[in-house]
N, C-alpha and C positions, 0 to 999 in steps of 0.2 A: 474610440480614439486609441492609436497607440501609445504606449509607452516608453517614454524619449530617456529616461533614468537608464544610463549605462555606465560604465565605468571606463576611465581614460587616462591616458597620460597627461602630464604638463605640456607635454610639447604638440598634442594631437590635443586637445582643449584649448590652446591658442593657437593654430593653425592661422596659414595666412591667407589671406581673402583681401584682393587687391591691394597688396603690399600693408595691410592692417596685420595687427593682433588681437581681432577681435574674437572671443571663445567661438568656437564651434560647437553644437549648431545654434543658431538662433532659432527660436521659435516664432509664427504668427498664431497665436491664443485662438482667436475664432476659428482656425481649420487644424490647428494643434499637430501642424507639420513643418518641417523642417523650412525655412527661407530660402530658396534658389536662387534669388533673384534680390540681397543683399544690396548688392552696390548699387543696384536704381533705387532702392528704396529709403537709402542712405544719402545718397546722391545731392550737394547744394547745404544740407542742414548740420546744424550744429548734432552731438550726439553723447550721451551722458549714461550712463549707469544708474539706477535708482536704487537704492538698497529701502528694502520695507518691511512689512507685514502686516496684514490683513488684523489680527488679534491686536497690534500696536495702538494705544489712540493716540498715541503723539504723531504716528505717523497720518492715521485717517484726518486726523483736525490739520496736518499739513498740508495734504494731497488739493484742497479747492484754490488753496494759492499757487500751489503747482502746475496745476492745470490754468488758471489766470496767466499767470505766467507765462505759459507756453502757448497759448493765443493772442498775448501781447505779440510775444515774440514772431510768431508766424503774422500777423496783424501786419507788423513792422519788413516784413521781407524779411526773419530771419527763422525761419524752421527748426524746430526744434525734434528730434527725436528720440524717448528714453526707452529704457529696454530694463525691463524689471528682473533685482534680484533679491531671490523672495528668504524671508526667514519666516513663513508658514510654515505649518506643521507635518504638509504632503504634497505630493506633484498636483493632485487633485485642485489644493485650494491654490497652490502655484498660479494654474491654469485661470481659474476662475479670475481670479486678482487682476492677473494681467490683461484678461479681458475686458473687464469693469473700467479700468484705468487707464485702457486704449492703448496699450505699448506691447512690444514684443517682450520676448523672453529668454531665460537662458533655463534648462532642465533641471529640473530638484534634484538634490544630491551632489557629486561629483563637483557639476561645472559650480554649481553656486559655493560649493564651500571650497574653490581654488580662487577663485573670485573675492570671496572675504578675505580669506589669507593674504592675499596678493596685496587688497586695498586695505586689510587690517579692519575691515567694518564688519559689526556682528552685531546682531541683539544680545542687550543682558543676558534672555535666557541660554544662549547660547555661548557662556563663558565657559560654561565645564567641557565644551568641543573645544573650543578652540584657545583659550586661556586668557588671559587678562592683560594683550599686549595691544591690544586694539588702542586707532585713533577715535572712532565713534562708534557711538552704535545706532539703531533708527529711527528715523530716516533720516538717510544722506547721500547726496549725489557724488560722483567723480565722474567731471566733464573730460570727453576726450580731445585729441588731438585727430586730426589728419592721419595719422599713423596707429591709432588706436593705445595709443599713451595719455598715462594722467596728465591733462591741460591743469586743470582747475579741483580746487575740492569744494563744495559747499556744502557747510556745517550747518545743517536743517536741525539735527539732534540738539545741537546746544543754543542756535542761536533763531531756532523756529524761521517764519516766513521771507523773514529780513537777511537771512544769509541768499536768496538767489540772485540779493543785489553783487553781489561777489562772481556771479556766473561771467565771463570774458566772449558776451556775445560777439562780439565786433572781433575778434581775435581773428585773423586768417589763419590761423592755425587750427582752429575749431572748425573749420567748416571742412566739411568731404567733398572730395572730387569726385 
C-alpha cells in the first residue's frame, strides 16, 4: 500500500469537490487509495466526521451504538456516512481502524491535525500538539452540511451514546446532492 501522509496547504487540504470543502483526499481503507469517485458515494446521505482512536475505550465502548445508529438510520431511508479521523498512533493503525469501522478516511498527519484544529477536537494525549483550547476530545462527531460545513456537533465525549439523539437527521441541510 502506498503511502498517502503528505504535506499540504490549508487551502489544497480543503479543496473543493462539488462545491464542498471536504479535505482532500479521502481515503477508501480496504484498497488504501485515494476516492474518485466521491460525489456517488456521498450521494443522498447524511455525512459526519468521527473523531476517534483505536487505543481510546471510551471511544471503542461508543463505536457499537454508532454503528446501531447508523443502521437505524439507513433502516429508516436516511444513510449515513462517516469518514474517520484518527488520533492513533500511525498511518498504519489509521488504516486498519477505518477499515474495522466501515468508513472512509482522511490521511494520518497533515490533513487530520488541520481537521482537529479546525473542529478544535483532539485526544487528551494530544494536548501538548495542539494546546488546551479544544471543545472535546474522543469520540465525537461533527455532522456536516451540504456544503461540507459544521451542520451539527455531537458530544459522544461528554455525554457517551445519548448525544446521537442531537444528530439533525431530517435536516435538508444534511443531506448531499
Amino acid at each position: 500500500m502506498r503511502s498517502t501522509t503528505t504535506t499540504m496547504t490549508t487551502s489544497k487540504l480543503f479543496s473543493s469537490l462539488a462545491g464542498s470543502s471536504l479535505p482532500q483526499p479521502i481515503i477508501d481503507p480496504s484498497t488504501g487509495e485515494e476516492l474518485t469517485d466521491l460525489d456517488d458515494k456521498l450521494k443522498e446521505k447524511r455525512v459526519a466526521f468521527y473523531f476517534s482512536a483505536g487505543w481510546c475505550p471510551m471511544c471503542t465502548s461508543f463505536e457499537p451504538a454508532l454503528a446501531s445508529f447508523q443502521q437505524n438510520a439507513k433502516d429508516a431511508g436516511k444513510p449515513i456516512e462517516l469518514i474517520y479521523i484518527s488520533s492513533d498512533r500511525n498511518e498504519e493503525t489509521n488504516i486498519k481502524r477505518a477499515s474495522q469501522l466501515n468508513m472512509y478516511t482522511v490521511p494520518f498527519g497533515d490533513q487530520t491535525a488541520e481537521l482537529k484544529k479546525k473542529y478544535k477536537i483532539w485526544a487528551g494525549s494530544e494536548t501538548m500538539k495542539f494546546g488546551f483550547g479544544r471543545r472535546s476530545g474522543v469520540p465525537a462527531l461533527v455532522v456536516l452540511d451540504q456544503n461540507g460545513e459544521e451542520l451539527a456537533f455531537v458530544a459522544a465525549e461528554s455525554q457517551g451514546a445519548k448525544a446521537l439523539a442531537t444528530w439533525p437527521l431530517d435536516e435538508d441541510l444534511g443531506i448531499w446532492g
